[in-house]
C-alpha positions as CSV (number, residue, x, y, z in Angstrom):
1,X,0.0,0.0,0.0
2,X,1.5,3.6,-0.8
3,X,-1.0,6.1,0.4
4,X,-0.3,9.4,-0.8
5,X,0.8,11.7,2.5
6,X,2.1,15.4,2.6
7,X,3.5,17.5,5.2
8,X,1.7,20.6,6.5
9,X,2.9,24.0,8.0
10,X,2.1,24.0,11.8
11,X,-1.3,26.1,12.3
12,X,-2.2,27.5,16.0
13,X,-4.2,26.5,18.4
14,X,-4.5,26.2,22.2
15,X,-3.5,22.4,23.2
16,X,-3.8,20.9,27.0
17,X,-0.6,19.8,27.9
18,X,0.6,17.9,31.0
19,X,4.9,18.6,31.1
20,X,7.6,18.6,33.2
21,X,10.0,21.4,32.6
22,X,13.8,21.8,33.4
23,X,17.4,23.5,32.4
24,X,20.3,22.3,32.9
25,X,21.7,25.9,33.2
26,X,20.5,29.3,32.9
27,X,19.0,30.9,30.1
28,X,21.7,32.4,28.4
29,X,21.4,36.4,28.3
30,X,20.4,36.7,24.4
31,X,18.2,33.5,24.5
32,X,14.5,34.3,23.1
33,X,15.6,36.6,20.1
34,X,14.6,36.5,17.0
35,X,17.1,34.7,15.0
36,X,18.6,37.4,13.4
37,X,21.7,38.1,15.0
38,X,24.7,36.6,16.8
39,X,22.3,33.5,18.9
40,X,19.2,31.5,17.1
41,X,16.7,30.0,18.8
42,X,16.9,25.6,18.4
43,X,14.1,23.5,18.9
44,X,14.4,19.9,19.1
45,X,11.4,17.6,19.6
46,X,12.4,14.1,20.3
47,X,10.4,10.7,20.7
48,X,11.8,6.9,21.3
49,X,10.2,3.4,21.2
50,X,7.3,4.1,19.3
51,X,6.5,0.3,18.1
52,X,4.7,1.5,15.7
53,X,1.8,2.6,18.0
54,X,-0.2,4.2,14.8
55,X,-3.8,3.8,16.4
56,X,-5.0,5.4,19.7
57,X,-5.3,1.9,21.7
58,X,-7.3,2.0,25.1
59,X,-4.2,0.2,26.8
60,X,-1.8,3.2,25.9
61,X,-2.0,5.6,29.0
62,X,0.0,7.8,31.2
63,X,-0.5,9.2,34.7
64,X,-1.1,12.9,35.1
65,X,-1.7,14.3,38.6
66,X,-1.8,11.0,39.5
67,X,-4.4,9.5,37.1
68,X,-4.1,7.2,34.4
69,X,-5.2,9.2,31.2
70,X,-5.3,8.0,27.5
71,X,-2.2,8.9,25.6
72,X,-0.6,8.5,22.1
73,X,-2.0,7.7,19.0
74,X,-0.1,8.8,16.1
75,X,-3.3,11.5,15.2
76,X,-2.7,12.9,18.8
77,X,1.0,12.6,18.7
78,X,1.2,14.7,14.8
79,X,-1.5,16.9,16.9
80,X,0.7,17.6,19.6
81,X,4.2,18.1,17.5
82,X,2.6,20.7,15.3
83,X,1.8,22.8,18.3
84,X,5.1,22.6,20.1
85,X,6.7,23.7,16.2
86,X,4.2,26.8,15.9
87,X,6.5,29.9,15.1
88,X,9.6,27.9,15.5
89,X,11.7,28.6,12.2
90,X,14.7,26.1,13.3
91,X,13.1,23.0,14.6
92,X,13.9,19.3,14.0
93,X,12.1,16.3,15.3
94,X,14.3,13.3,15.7
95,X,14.2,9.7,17.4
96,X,16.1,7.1,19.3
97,X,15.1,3.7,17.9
98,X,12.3,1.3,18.2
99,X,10.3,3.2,16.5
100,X,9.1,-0.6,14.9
101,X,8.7,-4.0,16.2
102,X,7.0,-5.2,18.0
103,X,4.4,-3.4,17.2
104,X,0.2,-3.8,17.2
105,X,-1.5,-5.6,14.9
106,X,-2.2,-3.0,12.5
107,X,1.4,-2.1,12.1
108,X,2.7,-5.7,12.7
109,X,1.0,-7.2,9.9
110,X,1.6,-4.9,7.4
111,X,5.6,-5.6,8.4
112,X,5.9,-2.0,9.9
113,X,4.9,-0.1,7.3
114,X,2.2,1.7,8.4
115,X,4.3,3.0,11.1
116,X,7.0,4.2,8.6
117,X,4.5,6.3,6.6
118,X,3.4,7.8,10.2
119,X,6.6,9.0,11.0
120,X,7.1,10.3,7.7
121,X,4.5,12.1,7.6
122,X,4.6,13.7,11.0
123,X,8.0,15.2,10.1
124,X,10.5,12.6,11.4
125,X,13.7,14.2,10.0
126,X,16.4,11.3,11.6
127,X,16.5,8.2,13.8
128,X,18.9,5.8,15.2
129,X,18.7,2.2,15.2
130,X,17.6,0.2,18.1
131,X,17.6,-3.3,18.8
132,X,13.8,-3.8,17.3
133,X,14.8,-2.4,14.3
134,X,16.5,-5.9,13.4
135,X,13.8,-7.9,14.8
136,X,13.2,-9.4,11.1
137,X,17.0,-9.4,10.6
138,X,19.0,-6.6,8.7
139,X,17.7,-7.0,4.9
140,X,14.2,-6.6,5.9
141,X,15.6,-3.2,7.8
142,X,17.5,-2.3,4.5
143,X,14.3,-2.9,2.9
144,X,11.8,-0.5,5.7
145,X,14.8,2.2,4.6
146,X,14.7,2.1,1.4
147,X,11.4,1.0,0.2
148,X,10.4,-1.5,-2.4
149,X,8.2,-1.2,-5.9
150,X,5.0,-1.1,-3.2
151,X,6.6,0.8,-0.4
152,X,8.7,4.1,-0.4
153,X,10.6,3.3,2.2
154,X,11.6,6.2,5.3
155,X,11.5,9.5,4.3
156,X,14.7,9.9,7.3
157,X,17.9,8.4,7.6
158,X,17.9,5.5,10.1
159,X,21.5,5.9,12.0
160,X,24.0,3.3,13.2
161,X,27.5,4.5,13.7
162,X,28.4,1.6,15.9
163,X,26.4,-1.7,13.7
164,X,29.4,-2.3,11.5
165,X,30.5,-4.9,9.1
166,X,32.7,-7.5,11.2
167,X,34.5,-8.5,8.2
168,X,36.2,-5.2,6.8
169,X,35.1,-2.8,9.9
170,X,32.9,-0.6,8.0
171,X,29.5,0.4,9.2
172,X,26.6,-0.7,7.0
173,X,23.9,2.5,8.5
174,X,24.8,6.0,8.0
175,X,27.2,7.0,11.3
176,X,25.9,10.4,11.2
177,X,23.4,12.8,9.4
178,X,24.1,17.1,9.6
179,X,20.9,18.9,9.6
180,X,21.5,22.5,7.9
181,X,18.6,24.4,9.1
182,X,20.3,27.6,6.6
183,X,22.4,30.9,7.6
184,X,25.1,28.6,8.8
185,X,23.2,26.8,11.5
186,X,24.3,23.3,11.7
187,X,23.8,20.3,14.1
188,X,25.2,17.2,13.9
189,X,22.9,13.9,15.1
190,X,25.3,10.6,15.7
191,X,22.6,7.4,15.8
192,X,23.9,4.3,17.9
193,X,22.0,1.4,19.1
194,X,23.1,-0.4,22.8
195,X,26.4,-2.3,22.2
196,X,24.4,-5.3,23.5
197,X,21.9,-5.1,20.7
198,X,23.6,-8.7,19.4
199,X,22.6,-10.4,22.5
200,X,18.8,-9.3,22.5
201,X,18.1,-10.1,18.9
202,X,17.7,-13.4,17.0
203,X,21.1,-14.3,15.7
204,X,20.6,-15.7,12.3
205,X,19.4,-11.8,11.5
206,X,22.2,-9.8,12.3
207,X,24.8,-13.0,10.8
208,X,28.3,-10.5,10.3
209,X,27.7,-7.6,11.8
210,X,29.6,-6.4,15.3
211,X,28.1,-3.9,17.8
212,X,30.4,-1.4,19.0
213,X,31.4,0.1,22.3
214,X,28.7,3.5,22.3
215,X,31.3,5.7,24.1
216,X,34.4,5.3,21.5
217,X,31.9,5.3,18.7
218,X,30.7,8.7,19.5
219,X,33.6,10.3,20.5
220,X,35.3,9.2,17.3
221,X,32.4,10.6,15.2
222,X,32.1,13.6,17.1
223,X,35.6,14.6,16.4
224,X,34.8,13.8,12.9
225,X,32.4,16.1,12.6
226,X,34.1,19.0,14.3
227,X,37.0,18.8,11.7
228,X,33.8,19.2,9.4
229,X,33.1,22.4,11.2
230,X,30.1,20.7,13.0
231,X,30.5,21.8,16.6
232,X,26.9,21.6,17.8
233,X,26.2,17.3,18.5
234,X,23.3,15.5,19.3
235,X,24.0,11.8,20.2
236,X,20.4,9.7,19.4
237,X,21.2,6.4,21.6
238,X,19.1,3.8,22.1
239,X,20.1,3.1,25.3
240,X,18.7,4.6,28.8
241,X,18.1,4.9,32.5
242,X,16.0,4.3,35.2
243,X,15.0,7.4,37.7
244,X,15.6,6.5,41.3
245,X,13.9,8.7,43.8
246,X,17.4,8.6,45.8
247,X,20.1,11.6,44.9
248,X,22.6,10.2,42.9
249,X,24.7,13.2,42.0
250,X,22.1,13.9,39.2
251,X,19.7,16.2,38.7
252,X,16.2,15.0,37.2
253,X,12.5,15.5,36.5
254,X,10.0,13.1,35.7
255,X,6.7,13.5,35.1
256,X,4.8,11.6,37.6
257,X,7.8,14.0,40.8
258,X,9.4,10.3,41.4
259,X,13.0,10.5,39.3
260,X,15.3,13.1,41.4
261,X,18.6,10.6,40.5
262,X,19.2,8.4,37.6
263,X,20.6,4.6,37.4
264,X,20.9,2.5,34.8
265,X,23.6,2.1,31.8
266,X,23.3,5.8,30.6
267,X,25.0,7.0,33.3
268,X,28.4,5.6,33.0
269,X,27.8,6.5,29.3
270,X,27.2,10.0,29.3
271,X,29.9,10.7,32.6
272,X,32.5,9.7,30.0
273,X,31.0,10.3,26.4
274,X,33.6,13.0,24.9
275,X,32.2,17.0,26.5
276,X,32.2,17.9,22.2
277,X,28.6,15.9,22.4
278,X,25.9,18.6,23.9
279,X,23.1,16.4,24.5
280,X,22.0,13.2,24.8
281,X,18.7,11.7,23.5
282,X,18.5,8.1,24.7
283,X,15.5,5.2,24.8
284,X,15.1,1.4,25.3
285,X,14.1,1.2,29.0
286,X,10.7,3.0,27.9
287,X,11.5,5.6,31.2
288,X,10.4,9.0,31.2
289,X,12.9,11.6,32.4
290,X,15.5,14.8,31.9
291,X,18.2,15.2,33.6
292,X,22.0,16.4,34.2
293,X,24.9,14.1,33.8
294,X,28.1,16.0,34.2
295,X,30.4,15.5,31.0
296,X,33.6,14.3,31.5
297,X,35.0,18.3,31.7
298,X,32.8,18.5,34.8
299,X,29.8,20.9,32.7
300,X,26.1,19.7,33.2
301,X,24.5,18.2,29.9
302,X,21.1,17.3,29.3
303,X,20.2,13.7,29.2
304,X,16.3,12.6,27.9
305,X,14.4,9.9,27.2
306,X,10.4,10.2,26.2
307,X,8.4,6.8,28.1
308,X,6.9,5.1,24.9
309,X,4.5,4.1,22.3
310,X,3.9,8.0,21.4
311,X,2.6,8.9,24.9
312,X,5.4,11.6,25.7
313,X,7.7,13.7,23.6
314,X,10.3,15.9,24.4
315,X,11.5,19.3,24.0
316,X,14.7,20.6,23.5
317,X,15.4,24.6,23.5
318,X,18.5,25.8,23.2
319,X,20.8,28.6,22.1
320,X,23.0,28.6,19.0
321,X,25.9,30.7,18.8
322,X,26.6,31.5,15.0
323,X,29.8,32.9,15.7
324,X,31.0,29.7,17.3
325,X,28.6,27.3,15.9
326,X,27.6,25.2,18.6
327,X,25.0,25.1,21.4
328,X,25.5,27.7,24.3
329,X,25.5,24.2,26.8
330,X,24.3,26.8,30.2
331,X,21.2,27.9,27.2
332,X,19.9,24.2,27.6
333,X,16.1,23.3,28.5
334,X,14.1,20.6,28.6
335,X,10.7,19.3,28.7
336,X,8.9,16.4,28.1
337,X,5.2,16.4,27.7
338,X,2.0,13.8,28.0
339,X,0.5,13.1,24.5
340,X,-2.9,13.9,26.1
341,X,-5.8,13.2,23.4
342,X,-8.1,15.9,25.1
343,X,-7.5,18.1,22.2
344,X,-9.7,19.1,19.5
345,X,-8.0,17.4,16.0
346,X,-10.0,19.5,13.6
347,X,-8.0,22.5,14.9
348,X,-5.1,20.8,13.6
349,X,-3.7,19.7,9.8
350,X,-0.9,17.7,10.8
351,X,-3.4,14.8,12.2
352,X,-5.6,14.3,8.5
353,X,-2.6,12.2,7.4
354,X,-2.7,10.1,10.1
355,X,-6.1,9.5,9.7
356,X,-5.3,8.6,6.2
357,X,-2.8,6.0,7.3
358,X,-5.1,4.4,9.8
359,X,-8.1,4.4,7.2
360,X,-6.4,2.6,4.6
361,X,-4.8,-0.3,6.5
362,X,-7.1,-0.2,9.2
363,X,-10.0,-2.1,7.7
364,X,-7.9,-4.7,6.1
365,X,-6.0,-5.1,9.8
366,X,-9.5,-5.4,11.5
367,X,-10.7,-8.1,9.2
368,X,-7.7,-10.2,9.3
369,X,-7.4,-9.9,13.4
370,X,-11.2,-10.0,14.0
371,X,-11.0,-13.9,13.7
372,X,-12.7,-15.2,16.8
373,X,-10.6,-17.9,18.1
374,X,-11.2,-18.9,21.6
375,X,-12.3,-18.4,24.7
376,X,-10.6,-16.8,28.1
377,X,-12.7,-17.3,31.9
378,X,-10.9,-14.0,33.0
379,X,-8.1,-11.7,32.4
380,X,-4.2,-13.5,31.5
381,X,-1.7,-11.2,32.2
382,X,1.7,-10.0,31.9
383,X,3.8,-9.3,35.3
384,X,4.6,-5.9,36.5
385,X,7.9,-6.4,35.7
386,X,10.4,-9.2,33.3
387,X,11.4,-10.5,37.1
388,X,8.6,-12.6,38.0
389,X,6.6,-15.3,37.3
390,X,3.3,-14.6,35.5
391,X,-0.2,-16.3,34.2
392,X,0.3,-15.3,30.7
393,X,3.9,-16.3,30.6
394,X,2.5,-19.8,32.2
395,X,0.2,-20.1,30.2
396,X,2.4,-19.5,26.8
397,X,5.0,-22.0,28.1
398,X,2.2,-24.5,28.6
399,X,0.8,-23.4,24.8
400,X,3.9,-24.6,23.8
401,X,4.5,-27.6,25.5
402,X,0.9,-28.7,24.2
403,X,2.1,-28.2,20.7
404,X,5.5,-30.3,20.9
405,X,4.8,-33.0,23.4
406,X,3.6,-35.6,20.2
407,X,6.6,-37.4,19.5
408,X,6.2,-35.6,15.8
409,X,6.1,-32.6,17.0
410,X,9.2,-32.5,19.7
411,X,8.7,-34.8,21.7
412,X,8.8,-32.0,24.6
413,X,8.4,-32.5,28.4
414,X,9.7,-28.8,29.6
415,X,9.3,-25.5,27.9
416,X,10.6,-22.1,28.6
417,X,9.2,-18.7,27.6
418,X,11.2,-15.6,28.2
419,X,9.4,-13.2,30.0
420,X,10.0,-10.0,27.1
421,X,8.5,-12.3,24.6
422,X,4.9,-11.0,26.1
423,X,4.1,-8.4,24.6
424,X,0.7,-7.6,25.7
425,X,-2.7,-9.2,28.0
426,X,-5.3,-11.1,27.5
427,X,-8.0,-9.2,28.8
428,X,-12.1,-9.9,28.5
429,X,-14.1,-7.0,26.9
430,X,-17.9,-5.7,27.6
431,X,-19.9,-7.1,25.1
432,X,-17.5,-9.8,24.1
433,X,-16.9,-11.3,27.3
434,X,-14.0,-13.8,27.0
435,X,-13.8,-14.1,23.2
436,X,-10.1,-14.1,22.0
437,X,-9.4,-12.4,18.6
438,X,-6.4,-13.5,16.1
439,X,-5.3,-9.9,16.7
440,X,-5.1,-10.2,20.3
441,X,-3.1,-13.3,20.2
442,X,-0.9,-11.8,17.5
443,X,-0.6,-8.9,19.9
444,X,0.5,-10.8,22.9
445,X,3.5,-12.4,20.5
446,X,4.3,-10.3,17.9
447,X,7.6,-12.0,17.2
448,X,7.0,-14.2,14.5
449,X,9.7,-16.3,16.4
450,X,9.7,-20.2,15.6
451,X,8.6,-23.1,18.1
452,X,12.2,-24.7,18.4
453,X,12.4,-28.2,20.3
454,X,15.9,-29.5,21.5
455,X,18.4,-32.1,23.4
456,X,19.2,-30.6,26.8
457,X,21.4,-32.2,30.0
458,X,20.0,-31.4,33.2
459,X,23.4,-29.3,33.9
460,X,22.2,-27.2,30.5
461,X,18.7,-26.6,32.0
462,X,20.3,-25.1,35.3
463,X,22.8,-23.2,33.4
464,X,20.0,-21.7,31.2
465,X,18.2,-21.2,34.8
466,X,20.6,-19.6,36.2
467,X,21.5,-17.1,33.2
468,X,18.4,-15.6,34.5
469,X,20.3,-13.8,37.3
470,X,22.6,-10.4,35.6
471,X,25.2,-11.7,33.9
472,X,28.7,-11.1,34.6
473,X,30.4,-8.5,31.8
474,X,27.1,-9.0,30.3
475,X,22.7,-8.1,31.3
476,X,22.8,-6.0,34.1
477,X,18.4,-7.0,34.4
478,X,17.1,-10.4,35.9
479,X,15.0,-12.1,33.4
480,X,12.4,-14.6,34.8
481,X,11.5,-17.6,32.3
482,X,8.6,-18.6,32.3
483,X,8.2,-22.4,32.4
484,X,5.4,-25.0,31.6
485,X,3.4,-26.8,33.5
486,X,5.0,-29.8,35.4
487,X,8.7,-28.6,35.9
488,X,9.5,-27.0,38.9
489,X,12.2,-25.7,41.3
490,X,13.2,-23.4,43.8
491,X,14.8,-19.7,43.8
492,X,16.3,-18.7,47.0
493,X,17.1,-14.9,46.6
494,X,18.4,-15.2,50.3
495,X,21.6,-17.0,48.8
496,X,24.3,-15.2,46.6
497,X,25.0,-15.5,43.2
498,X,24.0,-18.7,41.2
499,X,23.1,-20.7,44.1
500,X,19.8,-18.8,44.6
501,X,18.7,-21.3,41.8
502,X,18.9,-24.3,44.2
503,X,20.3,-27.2,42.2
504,X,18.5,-30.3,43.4
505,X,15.1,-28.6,43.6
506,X,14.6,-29.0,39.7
507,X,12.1,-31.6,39.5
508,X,9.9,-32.9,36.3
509,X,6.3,-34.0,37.3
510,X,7.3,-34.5,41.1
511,X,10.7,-36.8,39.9
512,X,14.4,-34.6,40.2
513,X,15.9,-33.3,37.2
514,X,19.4,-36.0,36.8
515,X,22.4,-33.5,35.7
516,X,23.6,-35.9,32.8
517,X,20.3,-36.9,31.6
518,X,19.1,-35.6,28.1
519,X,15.6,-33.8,28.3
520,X,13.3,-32.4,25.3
521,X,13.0,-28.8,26.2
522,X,10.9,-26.4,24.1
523,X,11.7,-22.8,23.3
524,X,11.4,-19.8,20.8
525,X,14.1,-19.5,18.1
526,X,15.0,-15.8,19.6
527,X,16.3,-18.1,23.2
528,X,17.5,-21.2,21.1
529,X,19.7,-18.5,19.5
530,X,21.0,-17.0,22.9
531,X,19.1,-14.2,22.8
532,X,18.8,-12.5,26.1
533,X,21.9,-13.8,27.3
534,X,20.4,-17.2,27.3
535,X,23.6,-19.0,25.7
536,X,22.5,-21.9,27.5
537,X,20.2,-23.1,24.8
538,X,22.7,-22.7,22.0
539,X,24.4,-26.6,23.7
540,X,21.2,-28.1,23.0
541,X,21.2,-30.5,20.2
542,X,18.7,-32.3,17.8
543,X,17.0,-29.9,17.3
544,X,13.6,-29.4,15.5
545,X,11.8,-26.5,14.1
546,X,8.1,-26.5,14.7
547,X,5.7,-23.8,13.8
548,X,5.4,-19.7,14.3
549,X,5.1,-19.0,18.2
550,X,1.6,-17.3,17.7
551,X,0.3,-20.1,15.4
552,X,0.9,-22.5,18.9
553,X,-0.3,-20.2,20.7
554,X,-3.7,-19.6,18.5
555,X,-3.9,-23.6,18.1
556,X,-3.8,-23.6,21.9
557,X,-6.3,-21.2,22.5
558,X,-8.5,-22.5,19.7
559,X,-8.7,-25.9,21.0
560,X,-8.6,-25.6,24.9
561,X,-10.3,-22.3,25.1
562,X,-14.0,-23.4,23.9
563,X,-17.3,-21.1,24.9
564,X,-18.1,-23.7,27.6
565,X,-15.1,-24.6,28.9
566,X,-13.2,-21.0,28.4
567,X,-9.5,-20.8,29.6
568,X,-8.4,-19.9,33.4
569,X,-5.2,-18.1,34.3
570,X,-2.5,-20.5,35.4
571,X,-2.2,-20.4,39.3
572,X,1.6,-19.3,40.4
573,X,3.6,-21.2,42.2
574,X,5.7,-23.5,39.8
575,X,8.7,-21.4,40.5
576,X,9.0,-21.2,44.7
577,X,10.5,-18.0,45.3
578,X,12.4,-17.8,48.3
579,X,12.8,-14.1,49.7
């Protein structure tokens, strides 16, 4: 599909908007004039991990004054971008990666697409990379770039300085794009996705290519560009923080007054990213914040990341000294701001193309995903966090257990699920009450990962238990699988290390798991690869490829989940969690 789209000049209008505000120094004296002399006026508006959130979806909120309010929706989020740009002559709005995969239905199914043409058309002028971006390996990302003889491709550069070529060195994105906004005003954007992209993404679709270090990347581009005569940088890195309500030499604001200090891998990053970079935009934890990290000179520099999904953008004002053509760093302010949808879209233009992009795929989306195809007794849900057991991660585990246990199809008797693989709940609706589209499924595992059944040793199975604790050099996060029905064991979080997965408490249907026995154990392809860390599952054997993860899932669903006997949520328990 190729809808035709086109740009529109901002128009005014009064807009409702829920922000947090700060600077990471003083306004500089000559900040606020018109552009004409010595110091212009920069705007940058900035967005991360959209995953192609094209439609307003009911699920997509954000607290403000302490209630949960519906947010995003690329109509709103066009809405809300055209406002912030009113009367702004040098503006830019950029990103920091996964802006697709997994994505909704409407997006998914159409391969990202739709998404694309949403970004292009609400003035996306660069991105970098993020891991998602290579969900369906690099060609198919080549292809969402550059388009096809049915699709134009992104209207924006997509940036990787650090996704190189392992063989000769060389990157295979663009490094680094230069937006000249005219009269000599120049900023430089370097893209970078997190060094550990490689260990979060299916191997087979990233084959040769290397992920390097973020820090040396930019600093080496950064000088680059200032022997261009770029001094004004903008690092887009998809890679973030958490804000902590402790003080952690930082200075932050969040929306919801929590985030006074920041934790998290962006810190070490941007203390000792090179002082020529003078901001940071950063994503991938899907945290909302702005804040100071002192550069490595010891000067304050603004560090921001936008939440998710289109529910919060930032902006970015600064002063630009013409004279020497960088960013006056003490000029610096931020906000970020709630993509409310309590604004009135026919004062807008900027949202009708939006509505275009949602009118011509939406129909074919909703009759493709409207397939009934079972039944749920109550809500299945995803845990508040990737470090706990859950119902729907049971109950995905046990979906593909079900559809590998025949000696044809596996031959199972364990299965794993890891907990990032759930991308969504099963929830009943009024009026529908506990009828499970396709789309719902195909929204819970978006993926299109591969039921993969393999040889593993008892001492395999612990190892790949136990790679769920951080990993040494390696994931900083603990990722809880989730595990079928039947297999069981104990986590004692009051021992240290990789003894809080107690080795003689693995047991199989009541009998111990034998170290040098061989077990059937049923994964995705993204774990049987090592994704997450998981290398465990890369010393399994005999293996055999079943059938797309959602497929099992729908197949489960369809034949377990019937009108009178509808599906329950899997009680807890098959991990005991020792605190």
């Amino acid at each position: 599909m190729k809808p035709e789209h086109k740009r529109l000049a901002a128009a005014g209008a009064a807009v409702a908007l829920a922000a947090t505000t700060f600077a990471v120094g003083a306004w500089s004296a000559n900040a606020g004039q018109s552009g004409h002399g010595r110091e212009i006026d920069l705007q940058l508006l900035a967005i991360n991990d959209f995953h192609g959130h094209v439609e307003a979806s009911s699920g997509d909120t954000y607290p403000v004054d302490g209630v949960n309010v519906p947010a995003g929706g690329a109509e709103y989020l066009a809405a809300h971008l055209e406002q912030a740009r009113e009367g702004e002559r040098y503006s830019t709005t950029v990103a920091a990666g996964d802006l697709i995969g997994a994505s909704p239905f409407m997006s998914a199914i159409f391969d990202d697409e739709p998404a694309i043409e949403s970004l292009n058309a609400m003035g996306v002028e660069v991105s970098s990379v993020g891991n998602h971006e290579f969900d369906a390996g690099f060609p198919e990302l080549n292809r969402i770039i550059e388009g096809d003889e049915d699709f134009e491709g992104a209207d924006f550069p997509y940036l990787g300085a650090n996704v190189v070529d392992e063989a000769t060195g060389k990157t295979v994105l663009d490094p680094y794009w230069v937006k000249d906004f005219g009269r000599g005003v120049k900023v430089g954007f370097i893209g970078m996705t997190l060094e550990g992209t490689g260990d979060i993404v299916s191997k087979s679709g990233i084959e040769g290519l290397e992920f390097l270090d973020e820090v040396e990347t930019a600093n080496n581009y950064a000088k680059e560009l200032k022997r261009k005569g770029v001094n004004s940088i903008v690092v887009l890195l998809h890679e973030g923080g958490v804000p902590v309500a402790g003080d952690t030499g930082h200075e932050c604001e969040s929306l919801d007054g929590s985030g006074v200090g920041m934790s998290g891998p962006i810190v070490d990053i941007a203390e000792t990213m090179t002082p020529l970079v003078d901001i940071l935009v950063t994503g991938h934890t899907h945290q909302e914040y702005v804040c100071s990290v002192p550069d490595p000179a010891g000067n304050p520099r603004m560090v921001t990341s936008a939440s998710s999904y289109g529910r919060v953008f930032t902006q970015i004002d600064a002063t630009y000294d013409r004279r020497t053509k960088d960013i006056v760093r003490s000029s610096v302010n931020g906000s970020n701001t709630v993509v409310t949808r309590d604004v009135d879209l026919d004062a807008f233009e900027s949202d009708d193309a939006q509505s275009d992009i949602i009118a011509e795929y939406g129909p074919a989306a909703e009759e493709a995903g409207g397939r009934l195809v079972g039944y749920i007794a109550e809500d299945i849900k995803r845990g508040q966090t990737r470090a706990e057991e859950f119902p729907l991660g049971s109950l995905i585990a046990d979906a593909q257990l079900w559809n590998t246990a025949d000696a044809d199809t596996g031959g199972a008797e364990i299965a794993l699920m890891n907990p990032g693989g759930v991308r969504d709940d099963l929830l009943l609706e009024e009026g529908v009450t506990g009828e499970v589209s396709y789309r719902e499924v195909f929204d819970v595992q978006p993926f299109n990962n591969y039921v993969v059944t393999l040889d593993m040793t008892g001492a395999q199975l612990l190892k790949a238990l136990q790679q769920q604790l951080p990993i040494p050099g390696g994931r900083t996060t603990t990722l809880f699988l989730q595990v079928s029905e039947g297999f069981t064991y104990t986590w004692d979080k009051t021992r240290t290390g990789t003894d809080q997965i107690v080795a003689d408490s693995l047991m199989l249907n009541g009998q111990p798991i034998v170290a040098d026995q061989t077990y059937r154990v049923t994964t995705n392809s993204f774990l049987a690869e090592g994704g997450d860390s998981f290398t465990a599952f890369t010393e399994g054997t005999n293996t055999l490829f079943g059938e797309l993860d959602v497929d099992a899932f729908e197949d489960y669903i369809a034949e377990l989940g019937t009108a009178a006997a509808p599906l329950q949520a899997p009680e807890l328990g098959r991990v005991t969690v020792i605190s």
